[in-house]
mmCIF file of the N, C-alpha and C atoms, coordinates in Angstrom:
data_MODEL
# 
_entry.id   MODEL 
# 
loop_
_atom_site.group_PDB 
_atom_site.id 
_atom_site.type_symbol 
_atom_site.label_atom_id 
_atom_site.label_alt_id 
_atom_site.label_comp_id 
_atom_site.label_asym_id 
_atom_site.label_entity_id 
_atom_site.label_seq_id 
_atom_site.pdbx_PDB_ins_code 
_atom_site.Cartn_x 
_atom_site.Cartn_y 
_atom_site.Cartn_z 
_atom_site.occupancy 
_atom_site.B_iso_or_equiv 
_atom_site.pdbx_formal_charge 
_atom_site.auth_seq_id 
_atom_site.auth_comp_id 
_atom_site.auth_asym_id 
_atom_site.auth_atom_id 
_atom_site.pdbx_PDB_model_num 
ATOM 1   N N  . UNK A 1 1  ? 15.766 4.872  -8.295  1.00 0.00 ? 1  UNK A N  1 
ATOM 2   C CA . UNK A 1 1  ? 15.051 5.218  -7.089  1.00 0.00 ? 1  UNK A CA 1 
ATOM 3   C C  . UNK A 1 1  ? 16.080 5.674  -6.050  1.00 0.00 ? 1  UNK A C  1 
ATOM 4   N N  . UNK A 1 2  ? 16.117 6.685  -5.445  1.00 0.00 ? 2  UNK A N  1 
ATOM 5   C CA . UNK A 1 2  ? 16.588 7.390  -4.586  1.00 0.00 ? 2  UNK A CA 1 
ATOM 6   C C  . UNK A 1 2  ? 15.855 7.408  -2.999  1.00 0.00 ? 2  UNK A C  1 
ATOM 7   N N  . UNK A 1 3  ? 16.502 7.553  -2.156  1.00 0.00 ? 3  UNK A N  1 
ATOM 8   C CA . UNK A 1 3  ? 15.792 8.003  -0.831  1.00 0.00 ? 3  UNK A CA 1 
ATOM 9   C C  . UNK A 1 3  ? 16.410 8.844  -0.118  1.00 0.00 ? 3  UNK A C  1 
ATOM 10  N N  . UNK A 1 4  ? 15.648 9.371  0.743   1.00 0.00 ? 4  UNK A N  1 
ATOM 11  C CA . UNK A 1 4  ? 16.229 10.026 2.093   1.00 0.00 ? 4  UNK A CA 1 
ATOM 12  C C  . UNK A 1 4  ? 15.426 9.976  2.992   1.00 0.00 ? 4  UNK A C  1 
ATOM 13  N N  . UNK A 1 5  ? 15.980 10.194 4.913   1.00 0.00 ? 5  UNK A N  1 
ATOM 14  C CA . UNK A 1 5  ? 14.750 10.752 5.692   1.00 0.00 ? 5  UNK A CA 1 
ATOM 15  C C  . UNK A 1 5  ? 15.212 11.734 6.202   1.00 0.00 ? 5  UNK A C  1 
ATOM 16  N N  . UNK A 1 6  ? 13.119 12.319 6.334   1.00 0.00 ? 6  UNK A N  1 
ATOM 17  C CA . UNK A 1 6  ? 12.991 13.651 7.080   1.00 0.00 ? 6  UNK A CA 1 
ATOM 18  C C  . UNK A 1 6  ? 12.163 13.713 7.547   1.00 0.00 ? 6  UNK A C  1 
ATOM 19  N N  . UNK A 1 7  ? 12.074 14.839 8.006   1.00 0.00 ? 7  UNK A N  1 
ATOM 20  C CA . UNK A 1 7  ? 11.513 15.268 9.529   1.00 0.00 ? 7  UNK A CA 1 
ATOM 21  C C  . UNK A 1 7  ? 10.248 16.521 8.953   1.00 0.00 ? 7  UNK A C  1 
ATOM 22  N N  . UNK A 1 8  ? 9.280  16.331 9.242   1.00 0.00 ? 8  UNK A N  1 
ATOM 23  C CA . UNK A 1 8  ? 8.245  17.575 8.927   1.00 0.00 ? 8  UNK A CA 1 
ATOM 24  C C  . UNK A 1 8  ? 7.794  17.965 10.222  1.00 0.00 ? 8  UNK A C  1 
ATOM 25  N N  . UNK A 1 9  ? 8.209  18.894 10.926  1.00 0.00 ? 9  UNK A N  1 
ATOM 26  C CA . UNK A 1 9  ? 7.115  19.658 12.196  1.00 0.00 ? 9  UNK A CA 1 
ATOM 27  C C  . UNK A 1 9  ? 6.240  20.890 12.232  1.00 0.00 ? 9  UNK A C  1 
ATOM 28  N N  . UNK A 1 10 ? 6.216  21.271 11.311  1.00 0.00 ? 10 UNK A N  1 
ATOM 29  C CA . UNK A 1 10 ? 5.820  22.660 11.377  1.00 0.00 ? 10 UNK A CA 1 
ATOM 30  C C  . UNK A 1 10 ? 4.347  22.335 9.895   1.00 0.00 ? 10 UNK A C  1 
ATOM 31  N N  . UNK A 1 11 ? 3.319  22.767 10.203  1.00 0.00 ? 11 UNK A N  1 
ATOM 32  C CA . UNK A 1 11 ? 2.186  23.600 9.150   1.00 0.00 ? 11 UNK A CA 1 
ATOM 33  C C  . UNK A 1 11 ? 3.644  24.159 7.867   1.00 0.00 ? 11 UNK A C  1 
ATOM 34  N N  . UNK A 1 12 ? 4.125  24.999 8.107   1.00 0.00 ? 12 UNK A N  1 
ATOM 35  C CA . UNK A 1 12 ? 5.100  25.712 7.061   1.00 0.00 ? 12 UNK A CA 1 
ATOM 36  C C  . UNK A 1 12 ? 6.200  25.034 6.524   1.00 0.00 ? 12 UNK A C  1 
ATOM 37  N N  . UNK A 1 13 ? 7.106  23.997 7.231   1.00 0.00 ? 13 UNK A N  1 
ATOM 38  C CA . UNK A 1 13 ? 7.422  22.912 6.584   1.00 0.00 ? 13 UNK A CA 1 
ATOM 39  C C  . UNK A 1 13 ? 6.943  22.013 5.848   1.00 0.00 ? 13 UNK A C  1 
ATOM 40  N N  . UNK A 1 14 ? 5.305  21.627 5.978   1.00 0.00 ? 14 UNK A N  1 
ATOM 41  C CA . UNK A 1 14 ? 4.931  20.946 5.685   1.00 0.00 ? 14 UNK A CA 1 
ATOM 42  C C  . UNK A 1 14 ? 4.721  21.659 3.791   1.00 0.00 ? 14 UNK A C  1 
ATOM 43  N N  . UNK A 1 15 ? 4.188  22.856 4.342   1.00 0.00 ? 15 UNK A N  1 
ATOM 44  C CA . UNK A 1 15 ? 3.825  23.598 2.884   1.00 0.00 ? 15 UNK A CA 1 
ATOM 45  C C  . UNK A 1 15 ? 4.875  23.506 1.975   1.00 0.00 ? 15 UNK A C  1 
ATOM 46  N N  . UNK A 1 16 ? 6.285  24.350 2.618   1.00 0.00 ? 16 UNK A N  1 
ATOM 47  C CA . UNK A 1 16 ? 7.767  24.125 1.823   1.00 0.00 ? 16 UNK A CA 1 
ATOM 48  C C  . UNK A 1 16 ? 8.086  23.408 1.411   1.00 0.00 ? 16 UNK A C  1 
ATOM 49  N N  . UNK A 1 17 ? 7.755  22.272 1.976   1.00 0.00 ? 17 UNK A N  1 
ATOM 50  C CA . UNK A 1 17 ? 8.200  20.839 1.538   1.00 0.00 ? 17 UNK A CA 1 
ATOM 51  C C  . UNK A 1 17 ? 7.311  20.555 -0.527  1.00 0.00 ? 17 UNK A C  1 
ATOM 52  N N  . UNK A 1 18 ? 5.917  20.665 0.286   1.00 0.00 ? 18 UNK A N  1 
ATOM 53  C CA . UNK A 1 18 ? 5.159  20.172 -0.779  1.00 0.00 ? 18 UNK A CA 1 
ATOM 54  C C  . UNK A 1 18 ? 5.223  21.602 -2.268  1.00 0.00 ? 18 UNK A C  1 
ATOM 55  N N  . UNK A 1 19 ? 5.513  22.734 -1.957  1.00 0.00 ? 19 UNK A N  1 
ATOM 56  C CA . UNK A 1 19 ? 5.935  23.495 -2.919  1.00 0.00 ? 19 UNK A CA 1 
ATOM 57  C C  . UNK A 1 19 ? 7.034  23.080 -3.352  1.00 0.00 ? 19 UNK A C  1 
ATOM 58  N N  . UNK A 1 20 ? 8.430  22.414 -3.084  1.00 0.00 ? 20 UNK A N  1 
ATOM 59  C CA . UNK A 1 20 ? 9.637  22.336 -3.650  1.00 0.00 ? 20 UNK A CA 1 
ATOM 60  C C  . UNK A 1 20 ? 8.899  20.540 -4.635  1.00 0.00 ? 20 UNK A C  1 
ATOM 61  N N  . UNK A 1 21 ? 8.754  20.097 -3.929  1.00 0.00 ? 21 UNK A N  1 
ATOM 62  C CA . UNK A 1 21 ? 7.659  18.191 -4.354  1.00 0.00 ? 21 UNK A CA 1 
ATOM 63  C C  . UNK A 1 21 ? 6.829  18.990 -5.800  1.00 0.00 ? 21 UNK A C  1 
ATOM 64  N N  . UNK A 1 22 ? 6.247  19.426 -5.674  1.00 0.00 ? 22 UNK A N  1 
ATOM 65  C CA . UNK A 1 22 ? 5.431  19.514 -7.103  1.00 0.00 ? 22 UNK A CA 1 
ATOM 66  C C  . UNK A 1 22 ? 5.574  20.050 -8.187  1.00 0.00 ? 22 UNK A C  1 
ATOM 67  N N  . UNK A 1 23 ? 7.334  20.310 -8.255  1.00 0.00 ? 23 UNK A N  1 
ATOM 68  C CA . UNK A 1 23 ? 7.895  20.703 -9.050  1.00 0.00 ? 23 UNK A CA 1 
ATOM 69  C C  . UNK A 1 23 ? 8.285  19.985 -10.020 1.00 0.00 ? 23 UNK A C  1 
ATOM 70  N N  . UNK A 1 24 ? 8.779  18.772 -9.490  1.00 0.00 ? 24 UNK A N  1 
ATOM 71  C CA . UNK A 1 24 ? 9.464  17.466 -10.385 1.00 0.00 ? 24 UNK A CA 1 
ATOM 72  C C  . UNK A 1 24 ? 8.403  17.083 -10.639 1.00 0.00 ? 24 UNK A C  1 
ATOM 73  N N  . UNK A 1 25 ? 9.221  15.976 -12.300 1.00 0.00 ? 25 UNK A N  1 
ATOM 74  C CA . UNK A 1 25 ? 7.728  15.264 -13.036 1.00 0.00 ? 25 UNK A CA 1 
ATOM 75  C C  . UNK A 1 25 ? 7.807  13.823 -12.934 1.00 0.00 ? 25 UNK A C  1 
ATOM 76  N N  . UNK A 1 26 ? 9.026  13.591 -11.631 1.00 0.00 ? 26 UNK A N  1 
ATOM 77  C CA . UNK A 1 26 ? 8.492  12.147 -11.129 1.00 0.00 ? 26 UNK A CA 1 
ATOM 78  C C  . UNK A 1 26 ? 7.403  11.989 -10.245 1.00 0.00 ? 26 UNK A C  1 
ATOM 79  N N  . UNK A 1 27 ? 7.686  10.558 -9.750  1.00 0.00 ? 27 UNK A N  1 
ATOM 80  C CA . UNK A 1 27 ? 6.642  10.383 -8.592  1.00 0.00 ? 27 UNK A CA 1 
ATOM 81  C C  . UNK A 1 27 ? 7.828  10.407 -7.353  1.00 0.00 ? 27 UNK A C  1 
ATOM 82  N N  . UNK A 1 28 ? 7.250  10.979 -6.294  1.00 0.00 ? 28 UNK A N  1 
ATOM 83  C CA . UNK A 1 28 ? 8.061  11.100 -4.961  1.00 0.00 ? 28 UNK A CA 1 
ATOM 84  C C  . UNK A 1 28 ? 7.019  10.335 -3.962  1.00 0.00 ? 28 UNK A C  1 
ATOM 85  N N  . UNK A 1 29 ? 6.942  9.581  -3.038  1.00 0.00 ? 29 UNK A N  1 
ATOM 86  C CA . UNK A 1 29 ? 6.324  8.958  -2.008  1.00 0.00 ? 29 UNK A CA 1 
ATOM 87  C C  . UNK A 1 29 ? 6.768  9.537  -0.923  1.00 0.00 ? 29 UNK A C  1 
ATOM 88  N N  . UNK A 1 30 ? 6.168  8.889  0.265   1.00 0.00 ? 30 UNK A N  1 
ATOM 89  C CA . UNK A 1 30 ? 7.051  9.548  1.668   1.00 0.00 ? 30 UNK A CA 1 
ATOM 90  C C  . UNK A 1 30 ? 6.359  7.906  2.050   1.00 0.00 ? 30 UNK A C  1 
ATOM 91  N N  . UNK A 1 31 ? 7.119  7.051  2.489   1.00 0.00 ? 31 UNK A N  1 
ATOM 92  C CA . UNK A 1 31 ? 6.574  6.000  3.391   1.00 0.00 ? 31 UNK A CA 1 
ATOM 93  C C  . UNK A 1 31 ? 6.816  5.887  4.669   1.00 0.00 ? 31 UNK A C  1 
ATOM 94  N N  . UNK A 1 32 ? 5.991  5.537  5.873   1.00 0.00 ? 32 UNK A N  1 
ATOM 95  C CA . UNK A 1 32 ? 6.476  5.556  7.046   1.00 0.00 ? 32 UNK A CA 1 
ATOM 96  C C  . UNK A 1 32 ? 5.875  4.180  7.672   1.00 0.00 ? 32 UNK A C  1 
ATOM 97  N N  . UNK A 1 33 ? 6.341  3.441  8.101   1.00 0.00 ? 33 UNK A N  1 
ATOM 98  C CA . UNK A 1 33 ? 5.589  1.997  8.185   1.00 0.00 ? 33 UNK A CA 1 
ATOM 99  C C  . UNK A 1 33 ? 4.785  1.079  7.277   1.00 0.00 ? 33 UNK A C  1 
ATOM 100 N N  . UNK A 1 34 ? 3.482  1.345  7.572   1.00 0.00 ? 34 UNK A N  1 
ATOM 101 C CA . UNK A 1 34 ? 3.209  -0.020 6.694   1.00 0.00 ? 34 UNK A CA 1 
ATOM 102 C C  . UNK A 1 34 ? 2.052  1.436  5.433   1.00 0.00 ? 34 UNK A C  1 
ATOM 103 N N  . UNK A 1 35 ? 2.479  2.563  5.607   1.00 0.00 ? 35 UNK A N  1 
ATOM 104 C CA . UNK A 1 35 ? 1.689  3.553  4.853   1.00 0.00 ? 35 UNK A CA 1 
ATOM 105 C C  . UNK A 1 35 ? 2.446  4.536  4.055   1.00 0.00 ? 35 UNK A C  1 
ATOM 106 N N  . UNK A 1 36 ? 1.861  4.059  2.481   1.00 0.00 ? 36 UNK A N  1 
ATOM 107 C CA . UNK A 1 36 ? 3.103  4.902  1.367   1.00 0.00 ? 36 UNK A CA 1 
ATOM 108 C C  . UNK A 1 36 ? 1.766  6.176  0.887   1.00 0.00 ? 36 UNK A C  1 
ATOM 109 N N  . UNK A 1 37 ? 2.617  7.311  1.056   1.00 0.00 ? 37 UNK A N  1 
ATOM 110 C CA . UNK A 1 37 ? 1.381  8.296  0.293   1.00 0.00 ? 37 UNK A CA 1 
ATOM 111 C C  . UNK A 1 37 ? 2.430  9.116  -0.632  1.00 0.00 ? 37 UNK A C  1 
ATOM 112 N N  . UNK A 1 38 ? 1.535  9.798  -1.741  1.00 0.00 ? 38 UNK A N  1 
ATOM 113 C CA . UNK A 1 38 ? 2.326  10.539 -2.162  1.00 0.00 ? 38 UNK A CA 1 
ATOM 114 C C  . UNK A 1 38 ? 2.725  12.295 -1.587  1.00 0.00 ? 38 UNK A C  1 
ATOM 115 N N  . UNK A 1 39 ? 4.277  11.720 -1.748  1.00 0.00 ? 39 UNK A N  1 
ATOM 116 C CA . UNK A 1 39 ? 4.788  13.645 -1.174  1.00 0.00 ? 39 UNK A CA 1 
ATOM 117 C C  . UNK A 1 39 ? 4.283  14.899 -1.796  1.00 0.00 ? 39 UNK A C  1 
ATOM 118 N N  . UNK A 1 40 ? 3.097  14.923 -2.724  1.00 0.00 ? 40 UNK A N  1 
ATOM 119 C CA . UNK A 1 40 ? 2.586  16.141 -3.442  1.00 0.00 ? 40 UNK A CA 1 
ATOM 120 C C  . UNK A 1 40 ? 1.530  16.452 -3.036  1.00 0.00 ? 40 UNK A C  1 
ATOM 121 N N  . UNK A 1 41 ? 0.767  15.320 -1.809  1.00 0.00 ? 41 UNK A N  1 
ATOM 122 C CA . UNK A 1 41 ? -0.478 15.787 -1.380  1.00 0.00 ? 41 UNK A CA 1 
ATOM 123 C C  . UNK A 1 41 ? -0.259 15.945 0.347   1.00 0.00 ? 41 UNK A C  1 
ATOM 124 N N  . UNK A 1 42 ? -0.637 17.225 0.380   1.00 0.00 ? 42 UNK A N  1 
ATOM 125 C CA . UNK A 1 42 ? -0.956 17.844 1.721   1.00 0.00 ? 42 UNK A CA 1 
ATOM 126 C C  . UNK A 1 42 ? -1.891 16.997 2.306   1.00 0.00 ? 42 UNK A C  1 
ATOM 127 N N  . UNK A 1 43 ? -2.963 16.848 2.308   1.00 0.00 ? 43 UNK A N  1 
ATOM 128 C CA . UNK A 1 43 ? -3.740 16.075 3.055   1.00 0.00 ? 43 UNK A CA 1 
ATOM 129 C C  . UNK A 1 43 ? -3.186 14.558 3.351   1.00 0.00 ? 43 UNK A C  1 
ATOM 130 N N  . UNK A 1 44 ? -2.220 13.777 2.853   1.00 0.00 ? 44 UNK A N  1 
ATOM 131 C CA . UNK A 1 44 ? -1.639 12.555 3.216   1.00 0.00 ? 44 UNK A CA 1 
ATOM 132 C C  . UNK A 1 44 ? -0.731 12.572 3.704   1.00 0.00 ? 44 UNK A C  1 
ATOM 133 N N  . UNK A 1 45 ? -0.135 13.714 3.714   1.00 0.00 ? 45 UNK A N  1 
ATOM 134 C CA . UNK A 1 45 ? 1.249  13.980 4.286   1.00 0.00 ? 45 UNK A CA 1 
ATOM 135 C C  . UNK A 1 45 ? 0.742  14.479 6.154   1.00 0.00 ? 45 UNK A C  1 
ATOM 136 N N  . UNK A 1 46 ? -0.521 14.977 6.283   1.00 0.00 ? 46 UNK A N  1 
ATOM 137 C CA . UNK A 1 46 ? -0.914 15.176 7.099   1.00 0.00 ? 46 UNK A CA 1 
ATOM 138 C C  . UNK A 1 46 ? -1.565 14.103 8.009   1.00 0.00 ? 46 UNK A C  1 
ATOM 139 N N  . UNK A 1 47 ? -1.703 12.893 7.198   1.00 0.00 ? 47 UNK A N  1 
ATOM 140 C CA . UNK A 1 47 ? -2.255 11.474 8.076   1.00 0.00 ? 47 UNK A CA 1 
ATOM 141 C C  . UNK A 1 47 ? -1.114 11.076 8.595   1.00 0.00 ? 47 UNK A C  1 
ATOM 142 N N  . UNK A 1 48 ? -0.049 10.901 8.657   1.00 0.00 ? 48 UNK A N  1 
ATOM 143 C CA . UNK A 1 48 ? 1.271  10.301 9.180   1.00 0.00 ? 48 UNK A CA 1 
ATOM 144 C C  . UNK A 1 48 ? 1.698  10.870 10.187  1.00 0.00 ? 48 UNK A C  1 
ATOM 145 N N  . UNK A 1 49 ? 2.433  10.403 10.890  1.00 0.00 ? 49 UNK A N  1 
ATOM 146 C CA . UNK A 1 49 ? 3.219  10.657 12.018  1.00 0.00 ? 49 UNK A CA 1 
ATOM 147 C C  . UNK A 1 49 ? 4.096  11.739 12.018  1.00 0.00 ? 49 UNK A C  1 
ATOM 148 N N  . UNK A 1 50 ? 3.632  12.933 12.378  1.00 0.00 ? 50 UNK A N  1 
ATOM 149 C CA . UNK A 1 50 ? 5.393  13.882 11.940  1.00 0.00 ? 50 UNK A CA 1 
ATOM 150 C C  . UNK A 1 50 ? 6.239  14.397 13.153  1.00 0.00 ? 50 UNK A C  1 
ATOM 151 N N  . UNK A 1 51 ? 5.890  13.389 14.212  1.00 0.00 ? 51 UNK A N  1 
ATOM 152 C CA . UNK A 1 51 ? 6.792  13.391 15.263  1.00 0.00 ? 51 UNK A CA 1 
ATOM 153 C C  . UNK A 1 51 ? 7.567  12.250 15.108  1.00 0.00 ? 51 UNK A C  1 
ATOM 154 N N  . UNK A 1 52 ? 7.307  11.219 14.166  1.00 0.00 ? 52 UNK A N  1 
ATOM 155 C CA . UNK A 1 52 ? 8.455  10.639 13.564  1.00 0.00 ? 52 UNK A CA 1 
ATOM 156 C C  . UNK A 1 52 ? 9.241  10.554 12.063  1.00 0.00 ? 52 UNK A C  1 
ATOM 157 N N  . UNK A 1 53 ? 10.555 10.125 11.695  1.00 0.00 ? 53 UNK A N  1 
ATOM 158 C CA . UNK A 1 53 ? 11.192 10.213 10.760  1.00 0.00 ? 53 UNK A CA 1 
ATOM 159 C C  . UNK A 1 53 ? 10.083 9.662  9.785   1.00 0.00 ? 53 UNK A C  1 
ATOM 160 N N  . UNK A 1 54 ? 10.469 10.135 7.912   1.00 0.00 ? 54 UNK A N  1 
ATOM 161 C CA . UNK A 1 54 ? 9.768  9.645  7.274   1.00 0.00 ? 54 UNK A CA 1 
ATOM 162 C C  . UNK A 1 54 ? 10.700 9.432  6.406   1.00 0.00 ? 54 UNK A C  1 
ATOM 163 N N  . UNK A 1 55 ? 10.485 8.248  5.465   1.00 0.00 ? 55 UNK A N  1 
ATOM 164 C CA . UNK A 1 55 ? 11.069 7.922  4.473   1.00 0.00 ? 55 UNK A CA 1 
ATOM 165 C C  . UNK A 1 55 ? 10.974 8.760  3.021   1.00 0.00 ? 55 UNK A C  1 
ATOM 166 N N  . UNK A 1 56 ? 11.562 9.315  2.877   1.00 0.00 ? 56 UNK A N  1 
ATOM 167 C CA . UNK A 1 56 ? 11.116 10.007 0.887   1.00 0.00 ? 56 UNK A CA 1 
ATOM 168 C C  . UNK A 1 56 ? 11.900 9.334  0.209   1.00 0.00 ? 56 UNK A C  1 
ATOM 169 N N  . UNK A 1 57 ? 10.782 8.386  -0.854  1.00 0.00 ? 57 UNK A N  1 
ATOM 170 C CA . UNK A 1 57 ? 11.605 7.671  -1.864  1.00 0.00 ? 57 UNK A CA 1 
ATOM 171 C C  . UNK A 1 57 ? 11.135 8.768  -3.253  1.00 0.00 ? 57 UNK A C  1 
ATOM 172 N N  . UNK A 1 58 ? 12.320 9.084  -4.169  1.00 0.00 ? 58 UNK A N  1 
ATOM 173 C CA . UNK A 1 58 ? 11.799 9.814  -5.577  1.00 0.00 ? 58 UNK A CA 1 
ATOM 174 C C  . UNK A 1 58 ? 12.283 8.818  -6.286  1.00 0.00 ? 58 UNK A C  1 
ATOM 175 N N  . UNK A 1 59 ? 11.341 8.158  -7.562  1.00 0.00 ? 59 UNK A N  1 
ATOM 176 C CA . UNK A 1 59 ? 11.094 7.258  -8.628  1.00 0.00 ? 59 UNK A CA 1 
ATOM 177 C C  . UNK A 1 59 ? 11.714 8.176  -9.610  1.00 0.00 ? 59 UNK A C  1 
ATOM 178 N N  . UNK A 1 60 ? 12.839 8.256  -9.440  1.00 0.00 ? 60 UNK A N  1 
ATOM 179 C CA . UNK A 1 60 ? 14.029 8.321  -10.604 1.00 0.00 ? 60 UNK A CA 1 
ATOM 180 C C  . UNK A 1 60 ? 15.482 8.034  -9.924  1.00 0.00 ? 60 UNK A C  1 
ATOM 181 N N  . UNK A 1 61 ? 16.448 8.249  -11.148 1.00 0.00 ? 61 UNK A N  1 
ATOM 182 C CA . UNK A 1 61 ? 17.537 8.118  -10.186 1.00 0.00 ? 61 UNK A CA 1 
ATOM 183 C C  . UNK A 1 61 ? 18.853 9.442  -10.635 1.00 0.00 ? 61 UNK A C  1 
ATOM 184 N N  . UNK A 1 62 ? 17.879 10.416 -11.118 1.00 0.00 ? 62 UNK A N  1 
ATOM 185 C CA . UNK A 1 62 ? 18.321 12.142 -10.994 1.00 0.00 ? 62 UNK A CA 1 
ATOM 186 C C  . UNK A 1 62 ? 17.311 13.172 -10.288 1.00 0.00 ? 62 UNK A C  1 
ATOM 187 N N  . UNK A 1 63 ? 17.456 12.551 -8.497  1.00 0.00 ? 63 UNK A N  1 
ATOM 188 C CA . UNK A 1 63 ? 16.619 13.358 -7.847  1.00 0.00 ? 63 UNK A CA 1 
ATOM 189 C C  . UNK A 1 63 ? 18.158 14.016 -7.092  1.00 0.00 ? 63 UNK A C  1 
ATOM 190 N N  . UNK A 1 64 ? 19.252 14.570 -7.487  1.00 0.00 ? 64 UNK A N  1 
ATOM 191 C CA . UNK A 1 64 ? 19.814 14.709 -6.605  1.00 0.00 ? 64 UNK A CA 1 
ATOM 192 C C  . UNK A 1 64 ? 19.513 16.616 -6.549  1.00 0.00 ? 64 UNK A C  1 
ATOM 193 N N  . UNK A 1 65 ? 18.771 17.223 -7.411  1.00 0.00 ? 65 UNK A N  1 
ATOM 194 C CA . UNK A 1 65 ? 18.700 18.841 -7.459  1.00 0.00 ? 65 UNK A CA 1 
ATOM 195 C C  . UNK A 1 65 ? 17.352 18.679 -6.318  1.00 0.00 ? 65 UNK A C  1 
ATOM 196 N N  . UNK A 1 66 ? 16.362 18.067 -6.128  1.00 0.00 ? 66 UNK A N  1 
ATOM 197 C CA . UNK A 1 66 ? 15.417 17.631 -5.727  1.00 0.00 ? 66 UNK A CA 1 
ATOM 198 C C  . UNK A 1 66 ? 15.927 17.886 -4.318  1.00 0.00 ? 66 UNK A C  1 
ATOM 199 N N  . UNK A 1 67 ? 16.999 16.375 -3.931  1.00 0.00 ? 67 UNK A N  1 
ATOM 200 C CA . UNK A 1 67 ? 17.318 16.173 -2.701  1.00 0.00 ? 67 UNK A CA 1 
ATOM 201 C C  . UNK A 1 67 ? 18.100 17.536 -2.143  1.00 0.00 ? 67 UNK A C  1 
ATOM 202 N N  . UNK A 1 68 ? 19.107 18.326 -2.897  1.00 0.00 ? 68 UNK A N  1 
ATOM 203 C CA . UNK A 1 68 ? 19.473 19.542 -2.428  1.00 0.00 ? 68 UNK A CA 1 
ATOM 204 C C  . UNK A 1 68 ? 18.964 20.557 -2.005  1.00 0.00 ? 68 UNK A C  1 
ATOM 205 N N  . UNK A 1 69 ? 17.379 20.990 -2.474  1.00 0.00 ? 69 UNK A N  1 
ATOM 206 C CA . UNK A 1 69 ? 16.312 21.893 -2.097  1.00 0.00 ? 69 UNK A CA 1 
ATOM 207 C C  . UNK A 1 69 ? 15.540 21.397 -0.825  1.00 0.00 ? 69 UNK A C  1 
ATOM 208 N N  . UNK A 1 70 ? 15.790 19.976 -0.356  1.00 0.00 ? 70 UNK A N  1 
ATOM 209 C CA . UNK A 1 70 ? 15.043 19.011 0.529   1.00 0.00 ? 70 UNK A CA 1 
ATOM 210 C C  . UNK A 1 70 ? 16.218 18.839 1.725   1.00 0.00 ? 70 UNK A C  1 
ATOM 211 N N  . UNK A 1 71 ? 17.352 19.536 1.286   1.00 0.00 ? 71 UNK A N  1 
ATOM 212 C CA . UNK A 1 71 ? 17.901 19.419 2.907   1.00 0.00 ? 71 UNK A CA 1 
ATOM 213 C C  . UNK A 1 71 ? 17.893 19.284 3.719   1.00 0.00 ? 71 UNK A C  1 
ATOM 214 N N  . UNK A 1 72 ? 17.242 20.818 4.392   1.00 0.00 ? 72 UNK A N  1 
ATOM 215 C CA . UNK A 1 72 ? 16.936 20.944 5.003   1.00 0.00 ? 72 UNK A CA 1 
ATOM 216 C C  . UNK A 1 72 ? 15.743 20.608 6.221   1.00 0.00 ? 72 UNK A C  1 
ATOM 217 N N  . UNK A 1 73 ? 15.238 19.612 5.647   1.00 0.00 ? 73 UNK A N  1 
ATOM 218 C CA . UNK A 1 73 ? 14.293 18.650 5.957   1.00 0.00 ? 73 UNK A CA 1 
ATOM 219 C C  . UNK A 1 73 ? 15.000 17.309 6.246   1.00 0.00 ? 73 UNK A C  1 
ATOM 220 N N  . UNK A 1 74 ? 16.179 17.361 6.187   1.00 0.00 ? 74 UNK A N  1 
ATOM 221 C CA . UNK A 1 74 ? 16.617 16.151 6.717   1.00 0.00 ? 74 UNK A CA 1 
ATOM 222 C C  . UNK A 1 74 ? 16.676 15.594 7.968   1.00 0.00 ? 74 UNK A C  1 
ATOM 223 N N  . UNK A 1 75 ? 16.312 14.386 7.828   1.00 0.00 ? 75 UNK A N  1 
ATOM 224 C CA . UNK A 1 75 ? 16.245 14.091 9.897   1.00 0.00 ? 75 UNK A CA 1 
ATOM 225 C C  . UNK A 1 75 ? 17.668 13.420 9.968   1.00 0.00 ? 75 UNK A C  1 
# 
C-alpha cells in the first residue's frame, strides 16, 4: 500500500485525474476524514472536499508509474 496527497480543483483535474485512475488493475481510494471512496468514480470524488488535501492510498506496492502520472496533483 502506497500513498500520497492531492489537491483536485478544477472539473478537468478532476476528469485527468480519474482517466490516469482507471487505468491500473488495483484498487486506489482517496480518503479524506472519516470518508474513503474509490478514486475511479467521479461522482464520489465529487462528494468530498476539494478545497481540501486528500489522501490517495493505491492497494499495491508498485504504484510508483501510477504516482508519476499523478504528480502533478500533488498537494
Amino acid at each position: 500500500m502506497k500513498q500520497m496527497q492531492i489537491t483536485l480543483t478544477t472539473v478537468k483535474d478532476i476528469r485527468n485525474f480519474v482517466n490516469e485512475v482507471i487505468l491500473v488493475d488495483y484498487d486506489v481510494d482517496l480518503v479524506q476524514g472519516r470518508y474513503t471512496i474509490d478514486a475511479k468514480s467521479i461522482m464520489g470524488i465529487f462528494s468530498l472536499d476539494l478545497l481540501s488535501p486528500i489522501n490517495l492510498i493505491a492497494h499495491t506496492d508498485n504504484a510508483d508509474a501510477l504516482f508519476a502520472k499523478l504528480e502533478g496533483f500533488k498537494a
